[in-house]
N, C-alpha and C positions, 0 to 999 in steps of 0.2 A: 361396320355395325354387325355386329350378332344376331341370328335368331332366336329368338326365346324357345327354347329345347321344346321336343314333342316327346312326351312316353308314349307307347302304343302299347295296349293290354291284351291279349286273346290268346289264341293257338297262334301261333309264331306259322308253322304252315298257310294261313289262311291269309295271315296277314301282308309277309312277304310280299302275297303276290299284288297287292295295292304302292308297293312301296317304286317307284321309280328308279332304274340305272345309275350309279353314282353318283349317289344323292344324299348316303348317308358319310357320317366324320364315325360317329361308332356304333355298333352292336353292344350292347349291355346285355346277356342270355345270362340263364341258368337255369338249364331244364334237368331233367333227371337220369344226367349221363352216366348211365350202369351201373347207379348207385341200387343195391340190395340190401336195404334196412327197412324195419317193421314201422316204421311209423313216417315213412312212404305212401303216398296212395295209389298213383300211378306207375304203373308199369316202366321199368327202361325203355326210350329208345330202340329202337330197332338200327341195324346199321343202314338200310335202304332211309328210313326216317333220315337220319344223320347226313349220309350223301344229301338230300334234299336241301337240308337245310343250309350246307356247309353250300354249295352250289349257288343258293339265295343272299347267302351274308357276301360270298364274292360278288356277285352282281349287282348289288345293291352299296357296296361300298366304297366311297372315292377311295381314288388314289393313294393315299394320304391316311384312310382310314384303318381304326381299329376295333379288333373286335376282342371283349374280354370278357 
């Protein structure tokens, strides 16, 4: 039997850290990876940001899992 999927909406930083050790099947992101177009609001990424996060989806993700 399946679980009925959870989205989680916030700062992706913040949240990670609630998320438990391979626990997730996938990462669904699309933050604003060093995209420089005017109708943008936020800021790229930073690469320390990026480490962070790339760090977070490893750890958080089974074996098994993907991230896209």
């Amino acid at each position: 039997m399946y679980e009925k999927p959870k989205l989680l909406w916030g700062d992706a930083k913040e949240l990670l850290l609630s998320v438990p050790d391979a626990s997730q099947d996938l990462v669904l992101t699309d933050p604003p990876y060093d995209m420089l177009t005017s109708n943008i609001k936020t800021p790229p990424l930073t690469h320390a940001t990026k480490e962070i996060l790339v760090r977070h989806f490893k750890r958080i993700l089974k074996p098994t899992g993907n991230i896209l």
